[in-house]
SERO-4910 file (N, C-alpha, C, O; in steps of 0.05 Angstrom, whole numbers):
BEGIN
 pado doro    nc1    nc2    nc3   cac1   cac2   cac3    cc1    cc2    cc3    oc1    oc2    oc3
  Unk    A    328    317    126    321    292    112    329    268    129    312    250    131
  Unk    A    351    264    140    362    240    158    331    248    184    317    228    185
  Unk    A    324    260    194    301    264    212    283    244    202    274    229    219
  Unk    A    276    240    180    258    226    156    269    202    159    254    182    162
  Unk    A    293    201    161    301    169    152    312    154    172    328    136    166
  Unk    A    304    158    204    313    162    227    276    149    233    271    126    241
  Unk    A    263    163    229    239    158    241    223    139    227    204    129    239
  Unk    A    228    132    202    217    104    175    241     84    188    239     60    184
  Unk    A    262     92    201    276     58    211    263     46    237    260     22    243
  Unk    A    256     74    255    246     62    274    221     59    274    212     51    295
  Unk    A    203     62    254    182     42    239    187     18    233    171      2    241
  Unk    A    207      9    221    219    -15    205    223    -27    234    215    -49    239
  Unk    A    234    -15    250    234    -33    274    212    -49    289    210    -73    297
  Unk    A    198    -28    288    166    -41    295    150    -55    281    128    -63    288
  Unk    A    162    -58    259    157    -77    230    170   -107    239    159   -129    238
  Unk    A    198   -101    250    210   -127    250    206   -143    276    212   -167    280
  Unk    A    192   -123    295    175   -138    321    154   -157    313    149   -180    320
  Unk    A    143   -140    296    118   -150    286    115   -174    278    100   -190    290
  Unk    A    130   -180    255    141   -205    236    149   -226    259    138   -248    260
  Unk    A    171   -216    280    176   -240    296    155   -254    313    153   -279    315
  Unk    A    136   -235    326    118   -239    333     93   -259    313     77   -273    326
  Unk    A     91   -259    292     72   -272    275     85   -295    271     72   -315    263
  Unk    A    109   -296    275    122   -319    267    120   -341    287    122   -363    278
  Unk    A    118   -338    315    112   -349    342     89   -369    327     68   -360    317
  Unk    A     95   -396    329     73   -413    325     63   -420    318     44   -434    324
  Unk    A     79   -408    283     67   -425    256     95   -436    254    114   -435    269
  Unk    A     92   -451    219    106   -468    211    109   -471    188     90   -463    174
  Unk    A    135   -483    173    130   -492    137    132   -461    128    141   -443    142
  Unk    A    120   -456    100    129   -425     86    104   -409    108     97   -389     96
  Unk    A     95   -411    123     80   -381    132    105   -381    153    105   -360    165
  Unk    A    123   -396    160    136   -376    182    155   -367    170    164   -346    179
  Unk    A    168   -381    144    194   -374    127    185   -343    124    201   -325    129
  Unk    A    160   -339    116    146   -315    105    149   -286    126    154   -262    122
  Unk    A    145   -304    149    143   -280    172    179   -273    177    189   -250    180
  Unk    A    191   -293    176    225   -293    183    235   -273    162    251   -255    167
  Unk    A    223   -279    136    233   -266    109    227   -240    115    243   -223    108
  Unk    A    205   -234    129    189   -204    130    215   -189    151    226   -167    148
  Unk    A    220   -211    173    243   -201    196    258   -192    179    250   -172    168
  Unk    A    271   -198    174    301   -195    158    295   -177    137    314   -161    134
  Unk    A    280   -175    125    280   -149    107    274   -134    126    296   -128    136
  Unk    A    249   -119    143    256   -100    159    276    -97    175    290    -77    174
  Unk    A    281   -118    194    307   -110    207    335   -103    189    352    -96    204
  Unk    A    342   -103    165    363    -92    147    346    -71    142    355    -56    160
  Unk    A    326    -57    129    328    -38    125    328    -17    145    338      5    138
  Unk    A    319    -20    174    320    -11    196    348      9    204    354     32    210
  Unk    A    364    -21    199    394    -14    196    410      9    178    424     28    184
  Unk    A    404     -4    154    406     15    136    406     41    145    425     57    149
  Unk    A    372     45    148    370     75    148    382     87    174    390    110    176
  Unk    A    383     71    192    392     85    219    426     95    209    438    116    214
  Unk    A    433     78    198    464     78    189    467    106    169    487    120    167
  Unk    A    438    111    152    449    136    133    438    161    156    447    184    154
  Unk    A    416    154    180    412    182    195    433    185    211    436    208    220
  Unk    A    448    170    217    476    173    232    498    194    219    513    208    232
  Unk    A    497    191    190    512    212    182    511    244    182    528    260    176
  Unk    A    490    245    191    497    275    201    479    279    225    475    303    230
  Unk    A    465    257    244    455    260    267    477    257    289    487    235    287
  Unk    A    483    265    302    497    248    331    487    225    342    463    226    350
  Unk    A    499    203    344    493    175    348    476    180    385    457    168    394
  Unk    A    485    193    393    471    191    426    445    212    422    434    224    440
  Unk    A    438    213    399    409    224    392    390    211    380    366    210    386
  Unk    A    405    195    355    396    174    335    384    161    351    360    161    355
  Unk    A    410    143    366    401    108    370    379    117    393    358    109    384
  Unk    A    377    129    416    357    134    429    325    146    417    303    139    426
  Unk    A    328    156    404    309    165    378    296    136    366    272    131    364
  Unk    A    320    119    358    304     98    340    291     76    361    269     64    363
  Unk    A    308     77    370    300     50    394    273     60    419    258     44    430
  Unk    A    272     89    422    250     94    429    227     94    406    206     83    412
  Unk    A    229    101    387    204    100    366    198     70    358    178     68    344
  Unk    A    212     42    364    205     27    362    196     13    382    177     -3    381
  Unk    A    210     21    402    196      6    430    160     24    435    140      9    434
  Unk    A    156     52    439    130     60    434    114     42    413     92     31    418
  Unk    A    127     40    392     96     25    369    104      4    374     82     -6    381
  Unk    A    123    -18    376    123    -37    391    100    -53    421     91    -76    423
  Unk    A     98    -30    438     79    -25    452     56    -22    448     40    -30    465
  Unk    A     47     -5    421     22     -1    418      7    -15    393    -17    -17    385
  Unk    A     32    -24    385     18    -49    362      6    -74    383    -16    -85    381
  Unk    A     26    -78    403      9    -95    427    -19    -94    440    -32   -113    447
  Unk    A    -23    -73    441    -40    -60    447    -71    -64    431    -94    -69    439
  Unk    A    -60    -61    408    -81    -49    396    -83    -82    377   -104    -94    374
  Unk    A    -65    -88    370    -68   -114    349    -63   -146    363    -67   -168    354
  Unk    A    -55   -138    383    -52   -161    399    -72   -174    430    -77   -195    441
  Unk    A    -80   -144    433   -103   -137    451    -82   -138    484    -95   -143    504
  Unk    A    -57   -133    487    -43   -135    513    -54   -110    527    -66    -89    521
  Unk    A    -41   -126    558    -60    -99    579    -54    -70    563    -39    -68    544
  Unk    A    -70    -46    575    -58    -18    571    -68     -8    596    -89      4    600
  Unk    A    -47    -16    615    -46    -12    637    -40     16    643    -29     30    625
  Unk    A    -47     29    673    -39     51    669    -15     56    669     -6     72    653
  Unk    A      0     45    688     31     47    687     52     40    670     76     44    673
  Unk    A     38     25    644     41     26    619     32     48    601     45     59    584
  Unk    A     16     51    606      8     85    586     36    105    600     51    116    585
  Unk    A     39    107    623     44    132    635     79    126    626     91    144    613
  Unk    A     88    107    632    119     96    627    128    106    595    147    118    587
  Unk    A    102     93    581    109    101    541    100    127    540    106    138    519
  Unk    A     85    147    560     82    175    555    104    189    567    108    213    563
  Unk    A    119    175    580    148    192    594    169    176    564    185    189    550
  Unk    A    167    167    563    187    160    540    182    163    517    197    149    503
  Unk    A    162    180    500    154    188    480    163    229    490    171    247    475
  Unk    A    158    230    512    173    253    518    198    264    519    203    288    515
  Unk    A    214    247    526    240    246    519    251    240    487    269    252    476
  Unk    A    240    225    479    233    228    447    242    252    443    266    258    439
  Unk    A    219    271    443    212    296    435    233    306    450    251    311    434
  Unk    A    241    311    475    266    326    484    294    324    469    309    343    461
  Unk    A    299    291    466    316    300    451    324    304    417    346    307    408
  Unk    A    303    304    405    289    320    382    295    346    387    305    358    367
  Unk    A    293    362    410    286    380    413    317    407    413    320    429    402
  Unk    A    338    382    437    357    387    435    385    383    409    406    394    407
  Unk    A    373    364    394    388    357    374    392    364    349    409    352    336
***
């Protein structure tokens, strides 16, 4: 179950990229809106990383979460923002979505 709640934080992470990012360059309540969105994802992020910690090993977790947010981080760019998808960008987030899984694998 912490596997579950380990991999919805580092969604929430990519949630709270997101929000900061929307918030870049507006103003008045649509940025309060996007800041508001930060801060609720980034706490719940926390949260949950804090309840998969209880029975994950932290040098599995935090590499785990912080890779699953930096990948959709990346590919929300990608895809919603239209940034390069260079190849040495594909190949860099395919070696680090591998290690992902390695240490998934080992943990």
């Amino acid at each position: 179950m912490n596997w579950f709640f380990l991999i919805i934080a580092g969604l929430c992470e990519v949630a709270f990229t997101f929000c900061l990012s929307r918030a870049k360059g507006t103003e008045g309540m649509v940025w309060w809106s996007w800041i508001g969105g930060f801060a609720l994802f980034s706490t719940l992020s926390m949260v949950l990383l804090i309840k998969a910690t209880q029975t994950l090993p932290l040098g599995t977790a935090y590499p785990v979460w912080t890779g699953i947010g930096a990948v959709g981080t990346v590919l929300v760019g990608i895809f919603l923002f239209h940034e390069p998808a260079t190849f040495w960008r594909l190949f860099f987030i395919t070696t680090l979505i591998g290690s992902i899984i390695g240490l998934k694998m080992i943990g």
